[in-house]
Backbone bond lengths (Angstrom), bond angles and torsions (degrees), N, CA, C in turn:
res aa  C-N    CA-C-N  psi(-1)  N-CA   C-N-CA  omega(-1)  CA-C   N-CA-C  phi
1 X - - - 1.462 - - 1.529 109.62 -
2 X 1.315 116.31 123.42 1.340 136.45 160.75 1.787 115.62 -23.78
3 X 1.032 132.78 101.05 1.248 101.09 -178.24 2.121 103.23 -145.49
4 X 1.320 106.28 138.84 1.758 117.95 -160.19 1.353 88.64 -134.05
5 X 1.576 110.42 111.45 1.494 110.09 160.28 1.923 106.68 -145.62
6 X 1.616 83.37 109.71 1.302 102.69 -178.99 2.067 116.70 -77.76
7 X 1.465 112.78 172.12 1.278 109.91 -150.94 1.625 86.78 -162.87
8 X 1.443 98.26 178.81 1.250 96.99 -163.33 1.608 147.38 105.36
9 X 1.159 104.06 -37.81 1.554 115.47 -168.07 1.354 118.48 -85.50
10 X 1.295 126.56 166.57 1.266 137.48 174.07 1.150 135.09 163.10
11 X 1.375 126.12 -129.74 1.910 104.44 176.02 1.798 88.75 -125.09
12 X 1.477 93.36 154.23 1.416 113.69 178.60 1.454 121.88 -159.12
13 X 1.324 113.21 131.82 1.444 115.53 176.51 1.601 135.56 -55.37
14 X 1.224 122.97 114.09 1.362 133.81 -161.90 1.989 84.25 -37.08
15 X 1.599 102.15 119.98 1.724 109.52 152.01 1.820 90.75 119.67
16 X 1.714 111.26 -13.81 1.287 104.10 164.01 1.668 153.50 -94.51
17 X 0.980 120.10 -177.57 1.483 90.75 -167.86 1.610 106.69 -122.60
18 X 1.335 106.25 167.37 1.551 101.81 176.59 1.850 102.14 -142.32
19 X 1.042 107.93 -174.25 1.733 118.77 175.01 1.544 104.26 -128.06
20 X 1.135 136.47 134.74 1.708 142.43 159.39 1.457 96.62 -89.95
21 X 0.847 102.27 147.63 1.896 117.14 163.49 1.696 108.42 -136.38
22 X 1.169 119.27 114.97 1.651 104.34 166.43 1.781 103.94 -122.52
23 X 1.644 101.18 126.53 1.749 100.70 -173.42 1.560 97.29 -94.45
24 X 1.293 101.90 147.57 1.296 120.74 177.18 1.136 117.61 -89.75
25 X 1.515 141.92 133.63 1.227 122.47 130.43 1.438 135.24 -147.66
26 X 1.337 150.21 -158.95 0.925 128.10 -129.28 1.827 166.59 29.94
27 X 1.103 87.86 34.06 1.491 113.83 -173.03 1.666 111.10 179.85
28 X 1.171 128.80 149.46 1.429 160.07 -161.09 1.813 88.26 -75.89
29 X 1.657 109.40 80.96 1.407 112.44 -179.94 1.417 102.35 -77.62
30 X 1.219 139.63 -25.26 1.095 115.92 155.26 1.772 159.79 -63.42
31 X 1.542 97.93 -6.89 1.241 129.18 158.75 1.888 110.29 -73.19
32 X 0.723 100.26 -7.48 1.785 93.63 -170.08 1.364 98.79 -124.68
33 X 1.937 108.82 153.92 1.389 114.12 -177.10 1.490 90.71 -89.02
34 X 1.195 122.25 -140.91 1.368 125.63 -173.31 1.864 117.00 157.55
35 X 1.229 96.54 134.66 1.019 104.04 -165.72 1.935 128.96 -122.95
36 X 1.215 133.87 122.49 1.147 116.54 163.46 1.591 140.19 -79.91
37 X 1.395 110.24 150.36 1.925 99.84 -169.78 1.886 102.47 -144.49
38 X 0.965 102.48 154.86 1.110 100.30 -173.45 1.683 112.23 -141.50
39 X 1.720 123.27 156.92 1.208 104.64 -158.06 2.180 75.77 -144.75
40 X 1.532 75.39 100.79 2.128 85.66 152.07 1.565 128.63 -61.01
41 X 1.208 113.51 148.86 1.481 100.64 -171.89 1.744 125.38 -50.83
42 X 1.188 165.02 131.40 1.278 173.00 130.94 1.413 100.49 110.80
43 X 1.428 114.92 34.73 1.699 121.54 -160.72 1.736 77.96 -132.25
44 X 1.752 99.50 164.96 1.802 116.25 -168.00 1.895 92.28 -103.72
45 X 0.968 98.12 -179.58 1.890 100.81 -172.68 1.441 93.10 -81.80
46 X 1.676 91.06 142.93 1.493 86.24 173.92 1.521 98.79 -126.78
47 X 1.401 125.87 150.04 1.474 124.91 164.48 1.219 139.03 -61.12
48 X 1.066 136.13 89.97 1.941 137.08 -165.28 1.530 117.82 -71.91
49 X 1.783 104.55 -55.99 1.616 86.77 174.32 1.903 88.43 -159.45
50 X 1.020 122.37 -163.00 1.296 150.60 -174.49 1.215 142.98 -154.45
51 X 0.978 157.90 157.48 1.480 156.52 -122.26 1.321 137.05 179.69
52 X 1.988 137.51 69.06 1.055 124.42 -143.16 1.562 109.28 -67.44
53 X 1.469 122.37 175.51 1.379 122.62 -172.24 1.258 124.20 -50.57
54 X 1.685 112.55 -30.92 1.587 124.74 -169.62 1.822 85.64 -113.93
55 X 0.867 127.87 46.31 1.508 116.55 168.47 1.215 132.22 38.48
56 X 1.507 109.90 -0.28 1.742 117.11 165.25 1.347 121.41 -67.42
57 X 1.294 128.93 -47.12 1.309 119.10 158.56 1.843 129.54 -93.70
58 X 1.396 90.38 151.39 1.581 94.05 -170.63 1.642 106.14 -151.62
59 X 1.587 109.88 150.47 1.305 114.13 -172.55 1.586 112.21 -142.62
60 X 1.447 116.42 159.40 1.610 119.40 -167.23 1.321 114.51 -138.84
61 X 1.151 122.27 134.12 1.374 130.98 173.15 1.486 98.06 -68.03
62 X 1.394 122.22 121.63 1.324 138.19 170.76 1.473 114.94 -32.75
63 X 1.547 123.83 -33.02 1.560 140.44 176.97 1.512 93.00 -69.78
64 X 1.286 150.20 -50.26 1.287 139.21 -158.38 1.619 112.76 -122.91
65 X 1.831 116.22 3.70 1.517 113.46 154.82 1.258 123.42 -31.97
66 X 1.569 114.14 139.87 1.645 100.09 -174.96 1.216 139.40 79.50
67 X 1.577 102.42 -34.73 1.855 102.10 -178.88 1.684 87.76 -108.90
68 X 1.385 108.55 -41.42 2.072 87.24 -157.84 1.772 99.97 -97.08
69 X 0.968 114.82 160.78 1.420 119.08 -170.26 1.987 90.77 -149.69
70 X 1.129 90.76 113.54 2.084 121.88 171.61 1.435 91.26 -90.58
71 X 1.869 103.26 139.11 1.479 114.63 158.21 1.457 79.71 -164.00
72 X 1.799 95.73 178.79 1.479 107.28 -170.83 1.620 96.73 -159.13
73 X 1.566 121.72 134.98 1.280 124.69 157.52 1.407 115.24 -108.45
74 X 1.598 91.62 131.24 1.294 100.55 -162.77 1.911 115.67 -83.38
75 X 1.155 90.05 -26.03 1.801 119.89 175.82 1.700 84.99 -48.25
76 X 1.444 130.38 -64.40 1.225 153.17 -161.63 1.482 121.59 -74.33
77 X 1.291 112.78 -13.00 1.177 117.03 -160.56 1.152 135.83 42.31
78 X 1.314 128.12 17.39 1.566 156.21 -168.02 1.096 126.94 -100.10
79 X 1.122 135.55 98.40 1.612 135.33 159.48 1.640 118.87 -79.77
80 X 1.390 106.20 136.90 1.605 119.83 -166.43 1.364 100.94 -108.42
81 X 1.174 109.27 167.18 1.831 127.14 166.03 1.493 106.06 -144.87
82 X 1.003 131.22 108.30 1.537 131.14 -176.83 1.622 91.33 -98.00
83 X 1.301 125.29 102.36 1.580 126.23 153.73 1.347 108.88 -103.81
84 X 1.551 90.30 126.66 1.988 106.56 178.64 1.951 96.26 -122.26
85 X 1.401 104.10 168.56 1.643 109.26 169.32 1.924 99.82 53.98
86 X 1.325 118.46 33.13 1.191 125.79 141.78 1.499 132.93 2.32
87 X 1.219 126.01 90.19 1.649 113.79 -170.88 1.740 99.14 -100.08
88 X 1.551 116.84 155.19 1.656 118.88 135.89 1.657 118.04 -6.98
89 X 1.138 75.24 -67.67 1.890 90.26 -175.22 1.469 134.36 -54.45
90 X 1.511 100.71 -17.76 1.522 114.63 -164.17 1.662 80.36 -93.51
91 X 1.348 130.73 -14.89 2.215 98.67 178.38 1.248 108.32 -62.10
92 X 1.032 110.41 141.30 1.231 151.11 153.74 1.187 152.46 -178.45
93 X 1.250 144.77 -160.26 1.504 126.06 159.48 1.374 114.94 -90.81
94 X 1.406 78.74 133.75 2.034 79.79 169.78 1.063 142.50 -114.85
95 X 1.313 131.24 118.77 1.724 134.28 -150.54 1.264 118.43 -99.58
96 X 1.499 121.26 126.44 1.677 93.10 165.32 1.272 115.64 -112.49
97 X 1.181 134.16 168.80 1.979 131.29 -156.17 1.276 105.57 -141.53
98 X 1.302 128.86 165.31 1.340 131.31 158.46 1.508 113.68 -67.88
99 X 1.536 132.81 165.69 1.346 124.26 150.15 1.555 122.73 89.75
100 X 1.150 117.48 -161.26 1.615 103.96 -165.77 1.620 93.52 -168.64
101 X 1.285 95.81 140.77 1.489 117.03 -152.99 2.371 86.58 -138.38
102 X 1.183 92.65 145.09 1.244 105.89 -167.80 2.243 95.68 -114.36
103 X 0.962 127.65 116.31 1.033 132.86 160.79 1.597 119.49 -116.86
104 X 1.394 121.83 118.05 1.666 135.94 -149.98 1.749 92.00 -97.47
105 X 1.174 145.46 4.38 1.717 154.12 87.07 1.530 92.31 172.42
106 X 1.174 89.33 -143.47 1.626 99.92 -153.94 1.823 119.32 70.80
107 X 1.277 114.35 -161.95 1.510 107.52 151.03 1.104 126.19 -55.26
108 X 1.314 124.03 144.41 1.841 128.63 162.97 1.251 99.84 -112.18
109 X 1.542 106.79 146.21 2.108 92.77 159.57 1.736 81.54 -134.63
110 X 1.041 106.73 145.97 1.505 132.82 177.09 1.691 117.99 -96.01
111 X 0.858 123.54 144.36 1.306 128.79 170.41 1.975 118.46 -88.06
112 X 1.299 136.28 156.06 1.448 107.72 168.10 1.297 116.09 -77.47
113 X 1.046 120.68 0.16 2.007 117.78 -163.33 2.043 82.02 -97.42
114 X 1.338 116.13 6.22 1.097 97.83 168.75 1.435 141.27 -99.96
115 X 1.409 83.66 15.13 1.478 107.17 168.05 1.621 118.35 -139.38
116 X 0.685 117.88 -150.59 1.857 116.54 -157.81 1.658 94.53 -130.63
117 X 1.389 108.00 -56.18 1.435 111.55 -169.97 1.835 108.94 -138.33
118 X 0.939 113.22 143.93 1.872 127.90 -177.79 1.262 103.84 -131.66
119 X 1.613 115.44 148.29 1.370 125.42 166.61 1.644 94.93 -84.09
120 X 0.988 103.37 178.61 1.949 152.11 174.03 1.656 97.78 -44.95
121 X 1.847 114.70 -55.79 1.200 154.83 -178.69 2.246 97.35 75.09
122 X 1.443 80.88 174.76 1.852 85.09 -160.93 1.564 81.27 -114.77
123 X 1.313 104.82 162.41 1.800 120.09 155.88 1.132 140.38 -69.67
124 X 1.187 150.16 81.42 1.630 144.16 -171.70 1.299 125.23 -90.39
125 X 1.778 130.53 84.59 1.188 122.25 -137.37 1.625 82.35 -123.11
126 X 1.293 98.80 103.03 1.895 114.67 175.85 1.610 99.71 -74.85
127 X 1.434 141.19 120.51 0.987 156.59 176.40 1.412 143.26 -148.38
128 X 0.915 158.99 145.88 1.165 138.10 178.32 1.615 117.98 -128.00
């Protein structure tokens, strides 16, 4: 069984930073790209960044260029989200998924059938 349970989250002052971790298991996480998404309150999921299988390629939602930085150990079965420079804007929940989703920039909003598998997702409540 497929299973994504991310960690990490909580409240933080607009300009701070946090780390996501979501561990994988059940399935060969290193065969798969993978992706994080996140869903603001009364807002649809939107896509943040992505992650190819061997961690050489990587991609960003134009809203979090610069501040969030995706990597993944594969030894670990772990995918990361390093968010620094923290906005209001960034609460929400944050998901991580199997697979790889192509967004041509601006906003993305994702559907769930657009991925295979989703964590639980954690809370990220930027506040001060």
């Amino acid at each position: 069984e497929v299973q994504l349970v991310e960690s990490g989250g909580g409240l933080v002052q607009p300009g701070g930073s946090l780390r996501l971790s979501c561990a994988a298991s059940g399935f060969t996480f290193s065969n798969y790209a993978m992706t994080w998404v996140r869903q603001a309150p009364g807002k649809g999921l939107e896509w943040v960044s992505g992650i190819g299988s061997r961690g050489r390629s990587t991609s960003y939602a134009d809203s979090v260029k610069g501040r969030f930085t995706i990597s993944r150990d594969n030894a670990k079965d772990t995918l990361y989200l390093q968010m620094n420079s923290l906005k209001p804007e960034d609460t929400a929940v944050y998901y991580c998924a199997t697979g790889y989703y192509y967004c041509p920039g601006g906003v993305c909003y994702v559907r769930k059938t657009d991925f295979a598998s989703w964590g639980q997702g954690t809370l990220i409540t930027v506040s001060s």
